[in-house]
C-alpha positions, -999 to +999 in steps of 0.1 A: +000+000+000+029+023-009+018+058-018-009+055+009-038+066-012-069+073+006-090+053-018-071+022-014-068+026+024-109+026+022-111-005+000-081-019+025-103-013+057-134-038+043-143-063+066-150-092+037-132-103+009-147-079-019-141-094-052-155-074-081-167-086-117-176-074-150-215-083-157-225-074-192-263-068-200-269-087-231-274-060-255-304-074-276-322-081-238-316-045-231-328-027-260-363-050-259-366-037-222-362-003-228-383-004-263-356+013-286-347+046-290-307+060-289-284+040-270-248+054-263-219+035-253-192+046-239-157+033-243-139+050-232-121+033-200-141+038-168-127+013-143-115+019-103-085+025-118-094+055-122-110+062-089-073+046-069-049+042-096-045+002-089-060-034-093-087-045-067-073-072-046-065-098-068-083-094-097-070-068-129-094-041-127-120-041-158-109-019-190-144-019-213-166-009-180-198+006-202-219+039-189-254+038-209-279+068-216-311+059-237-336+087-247-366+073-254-396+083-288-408+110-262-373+126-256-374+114-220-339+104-210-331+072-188-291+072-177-278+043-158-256+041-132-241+018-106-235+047-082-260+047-056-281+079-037-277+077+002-284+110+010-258+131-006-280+139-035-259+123-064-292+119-079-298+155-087-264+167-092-260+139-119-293+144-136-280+183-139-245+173-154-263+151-180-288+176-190-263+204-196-247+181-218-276+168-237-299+200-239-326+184-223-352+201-194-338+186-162-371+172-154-366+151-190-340+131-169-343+099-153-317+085-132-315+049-127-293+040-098-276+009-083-297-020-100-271-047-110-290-062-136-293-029-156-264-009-148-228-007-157-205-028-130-191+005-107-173-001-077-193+018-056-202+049-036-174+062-011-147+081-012-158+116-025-157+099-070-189+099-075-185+139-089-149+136-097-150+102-121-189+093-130-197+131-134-170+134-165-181+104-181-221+110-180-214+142-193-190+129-219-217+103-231-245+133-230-223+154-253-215+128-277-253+121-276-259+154-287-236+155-317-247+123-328-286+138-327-272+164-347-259+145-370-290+122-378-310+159-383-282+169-406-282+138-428-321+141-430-320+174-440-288+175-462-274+202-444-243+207-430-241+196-389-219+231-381-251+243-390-278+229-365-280+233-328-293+211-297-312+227-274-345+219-252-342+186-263-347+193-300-326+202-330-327+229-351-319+235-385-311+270-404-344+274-421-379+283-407-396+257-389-371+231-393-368+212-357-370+178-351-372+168-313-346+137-300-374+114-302-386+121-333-350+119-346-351+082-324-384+067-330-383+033-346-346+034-349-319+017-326-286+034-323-253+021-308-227+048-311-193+050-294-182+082-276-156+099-286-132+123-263-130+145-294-166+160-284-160+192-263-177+192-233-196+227-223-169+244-197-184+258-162-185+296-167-213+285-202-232+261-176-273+270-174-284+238-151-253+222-140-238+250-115-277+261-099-295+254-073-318+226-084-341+214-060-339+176-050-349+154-070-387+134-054-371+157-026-412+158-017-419+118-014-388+121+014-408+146+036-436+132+031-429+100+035-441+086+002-402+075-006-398+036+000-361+029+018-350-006+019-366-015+052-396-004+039-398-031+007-428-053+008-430-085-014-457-108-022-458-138+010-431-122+023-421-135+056-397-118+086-364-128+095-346-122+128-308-141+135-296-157+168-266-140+174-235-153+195-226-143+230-194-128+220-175-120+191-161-148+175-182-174+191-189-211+181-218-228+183-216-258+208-254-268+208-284-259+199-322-267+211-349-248+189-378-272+195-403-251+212-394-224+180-402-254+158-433-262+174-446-228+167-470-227+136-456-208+106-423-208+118-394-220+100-358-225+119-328-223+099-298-240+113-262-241+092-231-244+110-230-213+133-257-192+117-291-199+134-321-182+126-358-181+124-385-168+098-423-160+105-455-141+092-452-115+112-420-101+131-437-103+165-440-141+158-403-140+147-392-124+178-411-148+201-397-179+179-362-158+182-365-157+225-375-200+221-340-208+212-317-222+235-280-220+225-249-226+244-216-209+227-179-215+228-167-179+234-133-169+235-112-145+254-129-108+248-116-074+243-121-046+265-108-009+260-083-007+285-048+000+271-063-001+236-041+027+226-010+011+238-018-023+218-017-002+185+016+007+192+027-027+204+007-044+175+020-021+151+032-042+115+058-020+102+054+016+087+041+025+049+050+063+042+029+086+026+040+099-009+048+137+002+079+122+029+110+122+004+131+127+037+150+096+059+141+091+092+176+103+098+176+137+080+143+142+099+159+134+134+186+151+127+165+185+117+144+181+148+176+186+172+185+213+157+151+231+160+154+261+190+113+250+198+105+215+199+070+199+206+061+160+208+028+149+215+001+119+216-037+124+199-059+098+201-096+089+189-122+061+197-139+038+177-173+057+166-205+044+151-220+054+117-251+052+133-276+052+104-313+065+103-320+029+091-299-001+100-290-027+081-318-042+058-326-064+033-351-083+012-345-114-007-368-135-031-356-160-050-374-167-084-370-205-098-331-203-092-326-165-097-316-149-061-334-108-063-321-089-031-329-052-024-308-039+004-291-007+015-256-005+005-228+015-016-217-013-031-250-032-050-218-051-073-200-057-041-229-071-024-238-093-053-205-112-051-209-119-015-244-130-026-226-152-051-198-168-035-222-174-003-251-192-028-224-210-056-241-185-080-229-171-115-239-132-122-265-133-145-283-154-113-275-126-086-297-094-092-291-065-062-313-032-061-308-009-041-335+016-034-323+049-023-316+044+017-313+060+045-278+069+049-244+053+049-214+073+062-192+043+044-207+020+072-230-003+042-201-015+018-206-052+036-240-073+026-246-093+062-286-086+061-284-096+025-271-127+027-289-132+060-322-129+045-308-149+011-309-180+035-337-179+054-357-167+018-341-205+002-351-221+031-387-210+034-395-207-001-408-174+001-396-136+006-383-128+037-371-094+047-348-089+074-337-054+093-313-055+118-323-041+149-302-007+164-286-032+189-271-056+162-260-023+145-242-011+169-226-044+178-218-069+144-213-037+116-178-022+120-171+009+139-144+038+121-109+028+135-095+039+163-062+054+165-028+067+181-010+093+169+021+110+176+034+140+165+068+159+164+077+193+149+105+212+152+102+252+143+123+284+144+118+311+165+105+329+136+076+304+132+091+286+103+087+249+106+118+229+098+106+193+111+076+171+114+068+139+120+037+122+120+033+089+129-007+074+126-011+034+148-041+015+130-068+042+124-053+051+088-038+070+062-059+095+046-046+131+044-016+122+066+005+143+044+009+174+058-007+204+035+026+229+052+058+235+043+081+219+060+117+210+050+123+174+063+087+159+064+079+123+077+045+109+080+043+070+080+007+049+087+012+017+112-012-011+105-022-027+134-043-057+154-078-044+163-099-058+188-130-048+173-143-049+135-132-018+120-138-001+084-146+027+060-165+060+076-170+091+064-136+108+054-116+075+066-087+082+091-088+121+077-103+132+103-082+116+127-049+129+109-063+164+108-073+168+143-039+155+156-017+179+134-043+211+135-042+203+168-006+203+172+000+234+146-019+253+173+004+242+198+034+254+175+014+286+172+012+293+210+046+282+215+062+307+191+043+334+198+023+338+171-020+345+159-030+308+147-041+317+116-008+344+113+012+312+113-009+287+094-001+314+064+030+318+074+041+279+067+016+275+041+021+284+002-005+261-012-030+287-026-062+270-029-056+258+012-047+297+022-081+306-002-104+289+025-081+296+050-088+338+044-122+334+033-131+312+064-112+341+090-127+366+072-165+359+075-154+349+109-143+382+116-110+365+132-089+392+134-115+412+155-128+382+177-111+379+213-105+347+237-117+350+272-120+330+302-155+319+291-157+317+257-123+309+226-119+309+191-102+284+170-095+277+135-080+246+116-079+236+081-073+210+056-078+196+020-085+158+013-103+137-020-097+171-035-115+195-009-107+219+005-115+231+043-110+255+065-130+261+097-133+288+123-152+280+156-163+298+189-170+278+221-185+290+253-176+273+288-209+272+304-212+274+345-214+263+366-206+227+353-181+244+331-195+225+295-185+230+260-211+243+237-202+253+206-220+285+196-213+298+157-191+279+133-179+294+102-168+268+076-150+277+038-156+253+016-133+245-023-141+216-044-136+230-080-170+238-101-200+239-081-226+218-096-251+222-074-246+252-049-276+242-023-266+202-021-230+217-013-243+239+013-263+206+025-231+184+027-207+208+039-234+217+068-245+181+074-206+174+078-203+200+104-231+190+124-220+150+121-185+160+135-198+178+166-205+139+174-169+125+168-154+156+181-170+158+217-191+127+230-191+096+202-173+063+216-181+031+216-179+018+250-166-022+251-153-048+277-155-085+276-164-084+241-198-067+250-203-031+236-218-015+268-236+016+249-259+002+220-288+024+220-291+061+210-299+062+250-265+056+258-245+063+224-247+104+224-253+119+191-253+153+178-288+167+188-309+198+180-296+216+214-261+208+199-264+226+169-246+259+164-249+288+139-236+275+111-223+298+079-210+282+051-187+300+024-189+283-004-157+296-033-166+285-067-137+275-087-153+273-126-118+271-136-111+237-120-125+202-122-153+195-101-143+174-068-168+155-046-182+170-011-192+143+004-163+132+032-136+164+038-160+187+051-162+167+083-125+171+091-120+207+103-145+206+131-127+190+162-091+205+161-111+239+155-129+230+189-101+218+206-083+246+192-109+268+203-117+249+243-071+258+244-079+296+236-107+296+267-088+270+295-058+272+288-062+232+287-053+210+256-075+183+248-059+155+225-082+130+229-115+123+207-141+123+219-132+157+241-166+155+261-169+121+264-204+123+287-220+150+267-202+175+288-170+181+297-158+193+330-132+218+318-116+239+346-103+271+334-062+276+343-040+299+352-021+314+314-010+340+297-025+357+267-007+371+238-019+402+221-044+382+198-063+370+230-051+333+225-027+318+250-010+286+266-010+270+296+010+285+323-001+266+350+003+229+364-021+213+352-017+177+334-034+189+304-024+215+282+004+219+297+038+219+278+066+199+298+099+206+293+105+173+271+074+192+251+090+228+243+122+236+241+138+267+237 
């Protein structure tokens, strides 16, 4: 995993053996389902090669991967993708990317979304590609669509194609009255065509529906409840599902006595090795079958939290450096003890939840021998091979649909409900649909990694940084780099043993990185002297990162804004997946229990070309909002192999009393390639309130979660302010405070 890129460290962190294939729709069955019209190929190569620049475990990554777009004899236009809408709105910002393209109304736009058996093979929804990757090739397809309408009209007419245009779904030719809409130019003809890179493709500052704020698409059948998530499908005789689950993690089964759950009428007991579970009518019947069973377990010896952090470290399986560290350990050393002011410190962060709306769910029928599953995941091709190695199953016998579902967070690339209700649906004979309850969420899906990390810089007096190194046990590699200039630079990622399951979340280990070294560059700040933001800018020449960095200050009013005892300002910043972040954040210390509420956050937001200025605003505020979570009170709590906290009612949230003012500046770069929204937005929130909790106490908290109860008892400390009403910790206190072995000078 050389090169550390995030993409790869996401596919690295699933929990199952993901194995992707090329499935090809049989062209002839396709066209007779869709009943003619223009069909456009694309050929160009559209692989996850693109997406990570490598092969996918051990398979060569496909080369001929196909996007399609069909416009019908009524000009309505059906594109096909295997990305999948979870919340993030992919469905609208698509749809507007392709119409801009093709000249079509928006509402002429149908997106058809994560249905195996009629989609292009994709390999899935994470890591911030959906805008980045599928948006350039829709668009490329809808262009080429467009010149090829053209050039049917031109032929028909005799006219030269330089001549016509494409626009509301119609062309036009140079004399009176001559127009021909796409489906009249379509009807009763089928057209293959291949797409050509040679069509130009309409550049942002010309866009008229990409770049606006189109509403959400069926955004109305989501509030009022008309939209049908996963947990909500209903099939013919379908029956309910509920799973026995094991008394520890890793359990074997050492006997099993279902025979009063047998007895029951209409209640079928599925037994196979270690999976044990029951199906019903109804689920009430399905839980009472469930509570019959009597199973005794073989459990092994358990994890706990205590001295997690430690393990990393003692686990840890050798070091991969990042691709920015072109320095030796020993140049970097050697830098470090020369540097007048030295700092050293340990950050650490807890396993979190995703903690979705809707769990885990599923629905599976199978049809003479074809297995139909419609589940919630980002991954409806990586759920269809665990469907098919788990059933002995070719591709064309697998068929995964994914309705639009209630959120993700990178928690549903794994297909457990799916192939939980697979069985139980083969066993009965019928549908069965099976939803995890928030309890088997919260215990059997994996949690984001937890991590140690340990940091060392070495600066001038002047502020300029002349060492760091960065040093990340088990929770990842995304956006370990450091964004600063720095002379001798060494950032290295450390595998390591986890007790608990552990994979993808939203922005991977990114956030984790970024809170340990914004974090830490405040502490740099303080110890030289300097404003926070003064000496961000100072060490920082990358334009785009200083671009969010002023706009961010600026709404903020930084310059003006003043620490006190009670309430402190912070700021951090970073750029990940092609994002870029910067965050500015004012927290009041409320008596008489002394808690941290965060009051007004100011967040600057680049990505490239906006395509869709309110769904930005949506992510980059839903990321905000999410992080106050990871930044002050989510952990999962866990000892004997039992997670201790696996209800809402114990595992704290971000609620409506938690949310701050929120202002989001949003800088539209038309002159650069869109990027995706979806993860970076989340990183800047913790170091900018830990950041922020330092400027008010005095006291530096390097651990997340910093409020661990929902409150945090911070104690305001003896310190001494600087003229920009920021300050460190003068006093004796154990945190915050810098030790001699911590600052040297």
């Amino acid at each position: 995993m050389s090169g550390l890129d995030p993409l790869a460290a996401e596919l690295a962190q699933h929990t199952v053996n993901d194995k992707p294939y090329w499935f090809r729709v049989d062209r002839r069955d396709f066209l007779k389902l869709f009943g003619g019209g223009l069909l456009v190929c694309l050929t160009d190569h559209y692989a996850l090669a693109q997406e990570s620049g490598r092969t996918f475990g051990s398979h060569e990554l496909p080369t001929d991967i196909a996007a399609w777009l069909a416009i019908a004899p009524d000009s309505q236009v059906t594109v096909f993708t295997g990305k999948v809408e979870v919340g993030q709105n992919i469905r609208t910002s698509l749809a507007q990317q392709v119409a801009e393209e093709l000249r079509v109304p928006f509402d002429s736009i149908t997106m058809l979304m994560g249905d195996t058996d009629l989609v292009p093979w994709d390999a899935g929804t994470f890591g911030s590609r959906t805008t980045p990757t599928m948006g350039p090739q829709l668009r490329k397809m809808a262009a080429s669509a467009r010149q090829l309408l053209i050039d049917i009209a031109a032929k028909r007419w005799s006219v030269d194609p330089a001549s016509l245009t494409a626009d509301d779904a119609k062309v036009t030719g140079p004399h009176p009255g001559q127009s021909l809409s796409y489906g009249e130019l379509t009807r009763g003809e089928t057209l293959v065509q291949a797409v050509s890179d040679a069509v130009p493709l309409t550049p942002a500052s010309a866009w008229k529906i990409a770049g606006t704020a189109v509403p959400k698409v069926n955004g109305r059948d989501f509030v009022i409840g008309k939209h049908k998530y996963p947990s909500d499908i209903v099939r013919p005789g379908m029956m309910f599902g509920k799973v026995l689950r094991p008394q520890g993690f890793n359990a074997t089964l050492v006997s099993l006595d279902a025979t009063k759950a047998e007895k029951m009428p209409g209640v079928t007991v599925v037994h196979d090795g270690d999976f044990i579970a029951v199906a019903a009518a109804d689920l009430s019947t399905a839980e009472r079958a469930l509570s019959a069973l009597r199973a005794t377990w073989n459990v092994p010896a358990q994890p706990s939290n205590q001295g997690l952090f430690a393990s990393f470290k003692q686990s840890a399986k050798g070091a991969e450096d990042d691709d920015g560290a072109k320095q030796s350990p020993g140049s970097v050393s050697q830098a470090m003890a020369a540097a007048p002011i030295q700092l050293h410190q340990q950050y650490t962060v807890q396993y979190i939840a995703h903690a979705p709306l809707e769990p885990r769910a599923a629905v599976a029928e199978w049809t003479n021998d074809k297995l139909t599953v419609w589940t919630g995941t980002q991954r409806p091709f990586g759920v269809r091979d665990e469907l098919m190695a788990a059933f002995h199953l070719p591709p064309e016998k697998v068929r995964v649909i994914q309705p639009d579902m209630g959120s993700g967070y990178g928690g549903k690339h794994t297909g457990e409900a799916a192939v939980e209700a697979a069985r139980l649906a083969k066993a009965t004979g019928k549908p069965v649909k099976l939803v995890w309850t928030r309890e088997e969420e919260f215990t059997w899906a994996y949690f984001r990694p937890a991590g140690l990390i340990e940091i060392s810089s070495g600066a001038n007096r002047d502020g300029t940084l002349v060492a760091w190194e960065h040093h990340n046990y088990n929770s990842g590699p995304a956006a370990i780099t450091t964004p600063y200039n720095v002379a001798h630079p060494l950032s290295q990622f450390h595998p390591a043993d986890s007790p608990l399951r552990q994979g993808s979340y939203r922005a991977l280990a990114a956030t984790a990185n970024n809170f340990a070294r914004e974090s830490h560059m405040d502490e740099v700040a303080h110890a030289v002297g300097m404003d926070p933001l003064e000496f961000r800018m100072k060490n920082l020449t990358d334009a785009r990162l200083r671009a969010v960095l002023q706009a961010a200050a600026d709404k903020f009013n930084w310059s003006q804004m003043k620490s006190t005892r009670q309430r402190g300002i912070g700021i951090a910043c970073g750029n990940d997946k092609g994002g870029y972040v910067a965050t500015c954040v004012e927290v009041e210390i409320v008596p008489p229990a002394n808690t941290i509420k965060i009051r007004r956050v100011v967040q600057a937001w680049e990505s490239g070309a906006i395509v869709n200025p309110d769904g930005l605003r949506n992510q980059v505020s839903g990321a905000i909002v999410q992080g106050i979570g990871g930044a002050l009170f989510e952990q999962i709590q866990f000892a004997n192999g039992r997670i201790l906290n696996p209800h809402f009612a114990q595992y704290r949230v971000p609620r409506f009393s938690d949310a701050p003012q929120i202002e989001v500046v949003l800088l539209d770069r038309k002159d650069l390639p869109s990027a995706g929204a979806g993860e970076s937005g989340i990183i800047g929130l913790a170091p900018a309130v830990g950041n922020a909790i330092f400027a008010a106490t005095g006291k530096r908290l390097r651990n997340m979660p910093m409020a661990p109860l929902g409150t945090a008892a911070v104690e305001s400390s003896s310190k001494s302010r600087n003229d920009h009403g920021s300050s460190y910790d003068s006093g004796a206190t154990e945190i915050g405070r810098m030790s001699s072995t911590e600052r040297k000078i």
